[in-house]
C-alpha positions as protocol buffer text, in pm:
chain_id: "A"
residue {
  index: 1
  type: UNK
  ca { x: 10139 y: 11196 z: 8186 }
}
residue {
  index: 2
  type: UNK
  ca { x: 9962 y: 11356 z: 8457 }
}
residue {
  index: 3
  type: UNK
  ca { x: 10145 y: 11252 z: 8775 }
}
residue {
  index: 4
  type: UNK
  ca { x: 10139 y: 11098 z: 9069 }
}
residue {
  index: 5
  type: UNK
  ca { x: 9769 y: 11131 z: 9243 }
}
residue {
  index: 6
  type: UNK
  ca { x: 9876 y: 10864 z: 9485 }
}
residue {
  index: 7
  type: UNK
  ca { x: 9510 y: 10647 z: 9561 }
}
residue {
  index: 8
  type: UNK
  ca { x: 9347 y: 10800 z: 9296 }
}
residue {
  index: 9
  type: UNK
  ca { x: 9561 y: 10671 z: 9011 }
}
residue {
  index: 10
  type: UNK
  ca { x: 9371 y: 10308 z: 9029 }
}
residue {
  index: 11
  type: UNK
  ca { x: 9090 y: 10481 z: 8861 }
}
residue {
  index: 12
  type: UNK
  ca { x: 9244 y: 10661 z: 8615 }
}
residue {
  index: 13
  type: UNK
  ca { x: 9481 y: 10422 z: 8510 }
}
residue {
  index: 14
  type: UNK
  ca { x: 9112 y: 10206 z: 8469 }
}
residue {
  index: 15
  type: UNK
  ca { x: 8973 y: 10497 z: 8269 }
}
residue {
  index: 16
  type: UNK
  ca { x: 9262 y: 10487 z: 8008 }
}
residue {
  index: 17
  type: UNK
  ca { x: 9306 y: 10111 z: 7962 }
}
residue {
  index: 18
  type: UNK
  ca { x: 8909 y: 10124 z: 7911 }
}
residue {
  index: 19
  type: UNK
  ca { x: 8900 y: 10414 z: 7653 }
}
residue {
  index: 20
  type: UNK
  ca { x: 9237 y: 10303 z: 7457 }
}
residue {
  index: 21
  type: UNK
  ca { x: 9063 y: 9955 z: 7386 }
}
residue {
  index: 22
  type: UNK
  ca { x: 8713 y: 10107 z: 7302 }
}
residue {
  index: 23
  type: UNK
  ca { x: 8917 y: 10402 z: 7025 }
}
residue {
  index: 24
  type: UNK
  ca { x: 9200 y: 10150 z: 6919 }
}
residue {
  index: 25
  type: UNK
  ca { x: 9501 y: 10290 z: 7047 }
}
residue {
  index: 26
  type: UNK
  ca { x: 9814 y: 10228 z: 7228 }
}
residue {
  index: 27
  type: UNK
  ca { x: 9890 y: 10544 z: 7487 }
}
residue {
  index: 28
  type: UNK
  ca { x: 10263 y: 10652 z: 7472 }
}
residue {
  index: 29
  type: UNK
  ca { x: 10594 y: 10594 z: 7668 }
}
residue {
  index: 30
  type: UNK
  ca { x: 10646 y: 10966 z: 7838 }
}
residue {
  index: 31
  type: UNK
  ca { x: 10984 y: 11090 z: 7880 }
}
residue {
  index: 32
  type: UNK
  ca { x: 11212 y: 10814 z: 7676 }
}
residue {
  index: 33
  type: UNK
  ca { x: 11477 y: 10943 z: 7617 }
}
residue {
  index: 34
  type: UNK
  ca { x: 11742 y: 10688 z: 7580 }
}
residue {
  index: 35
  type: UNK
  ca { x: 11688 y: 10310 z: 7470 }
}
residue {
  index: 36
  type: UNK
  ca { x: 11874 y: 10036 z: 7603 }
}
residue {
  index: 37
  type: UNK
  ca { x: 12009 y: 9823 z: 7345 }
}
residue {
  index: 38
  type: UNK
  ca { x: 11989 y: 9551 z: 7569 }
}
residue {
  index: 39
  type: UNK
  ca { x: 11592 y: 9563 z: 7621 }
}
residue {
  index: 40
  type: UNK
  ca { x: 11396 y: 9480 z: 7284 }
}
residue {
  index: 41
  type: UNK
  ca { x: 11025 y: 9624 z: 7404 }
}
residue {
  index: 42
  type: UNK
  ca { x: 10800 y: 9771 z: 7133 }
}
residue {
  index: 43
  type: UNK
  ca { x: 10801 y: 10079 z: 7320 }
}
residue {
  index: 44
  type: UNK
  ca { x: 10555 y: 10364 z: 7200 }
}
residue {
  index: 45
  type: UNK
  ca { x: 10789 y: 10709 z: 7204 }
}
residue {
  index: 46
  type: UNK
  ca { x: 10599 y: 11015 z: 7272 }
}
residue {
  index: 47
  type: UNK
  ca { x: 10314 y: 10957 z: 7049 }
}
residue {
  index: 48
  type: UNK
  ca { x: 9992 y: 10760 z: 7031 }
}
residue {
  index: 49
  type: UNK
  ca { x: 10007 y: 10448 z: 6814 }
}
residue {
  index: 50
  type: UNK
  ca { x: 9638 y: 10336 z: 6632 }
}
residue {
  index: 51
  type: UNK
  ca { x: 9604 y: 9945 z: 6730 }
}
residue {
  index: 52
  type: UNK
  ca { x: 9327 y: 9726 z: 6808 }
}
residue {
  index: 53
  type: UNK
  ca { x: 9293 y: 9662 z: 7161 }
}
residue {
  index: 54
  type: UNK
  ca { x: 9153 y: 9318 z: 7304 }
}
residue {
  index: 55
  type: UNK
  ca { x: 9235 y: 9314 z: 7654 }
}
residue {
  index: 56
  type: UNK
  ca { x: 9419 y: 9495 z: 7962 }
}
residue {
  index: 57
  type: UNK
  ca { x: 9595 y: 9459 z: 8260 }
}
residue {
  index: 58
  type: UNK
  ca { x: 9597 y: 9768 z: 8510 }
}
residue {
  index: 59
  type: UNK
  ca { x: 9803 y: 9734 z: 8781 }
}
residue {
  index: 60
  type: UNK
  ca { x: 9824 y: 9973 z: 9112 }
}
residue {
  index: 61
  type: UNK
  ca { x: 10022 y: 10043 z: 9428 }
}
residue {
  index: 62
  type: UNK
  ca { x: 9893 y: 10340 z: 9680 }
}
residue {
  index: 63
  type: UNK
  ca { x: 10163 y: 10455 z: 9947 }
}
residue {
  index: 64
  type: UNK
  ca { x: 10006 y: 10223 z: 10254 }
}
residue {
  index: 65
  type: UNK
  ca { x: 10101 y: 9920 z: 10075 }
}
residue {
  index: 66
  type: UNK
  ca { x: 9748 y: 9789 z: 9911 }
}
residue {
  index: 67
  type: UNK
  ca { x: 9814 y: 9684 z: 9579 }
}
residue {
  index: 68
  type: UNK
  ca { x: 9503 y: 9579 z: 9285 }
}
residue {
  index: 69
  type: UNK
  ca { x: 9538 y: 9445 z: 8943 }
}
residue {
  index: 70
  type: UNK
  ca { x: 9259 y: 9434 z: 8708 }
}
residue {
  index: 71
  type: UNK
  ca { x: 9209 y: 9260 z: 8334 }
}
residue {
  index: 72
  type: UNK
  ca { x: 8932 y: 9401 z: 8138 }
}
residue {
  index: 73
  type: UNK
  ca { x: 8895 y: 9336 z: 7784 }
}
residue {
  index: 74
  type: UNK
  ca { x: 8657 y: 9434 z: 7447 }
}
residue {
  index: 75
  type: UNK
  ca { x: 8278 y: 9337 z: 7517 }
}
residue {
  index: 76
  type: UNK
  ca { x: 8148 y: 9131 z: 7217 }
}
């Protein structure tokens, strides 16, 4: 929803998984359009969804080839 910002996006992709499972919600799909009836995903269209959140995976790829991936998941 805010771009490419290449290295960067590690972080904030971090940030988002972190505050969607601390508020209990599911961010949304951007720009879907058109669903493929051959691909049954629960995909969340253009709006928030409220849902519990236990864990994450966060996933990224800068342009020079290092790629992370990261699970965090509700402290309790």
């Amino acid at each position: 929803m805010i771009g490419e910002s290449f290295s960067a996006s590690g972080a904030l992709s971090l940030s988002a998984a972190a505050v969607a499972i601390s508020r209990g919600f599911v961010p949304p799909t951007m720009n879907y359009r058109e669903q493929d009836p051959e691909c049954d995903l629960d995909y969340v269209i253009n709006k928030a969804r409220k849902k519990q959140i236990e864990t994450a995976l966060v996933t990224s790829a800068d342009p020079y080839g290092n790629n992370t991936a990261i699970v965090i998941g509700r402290y309790t």
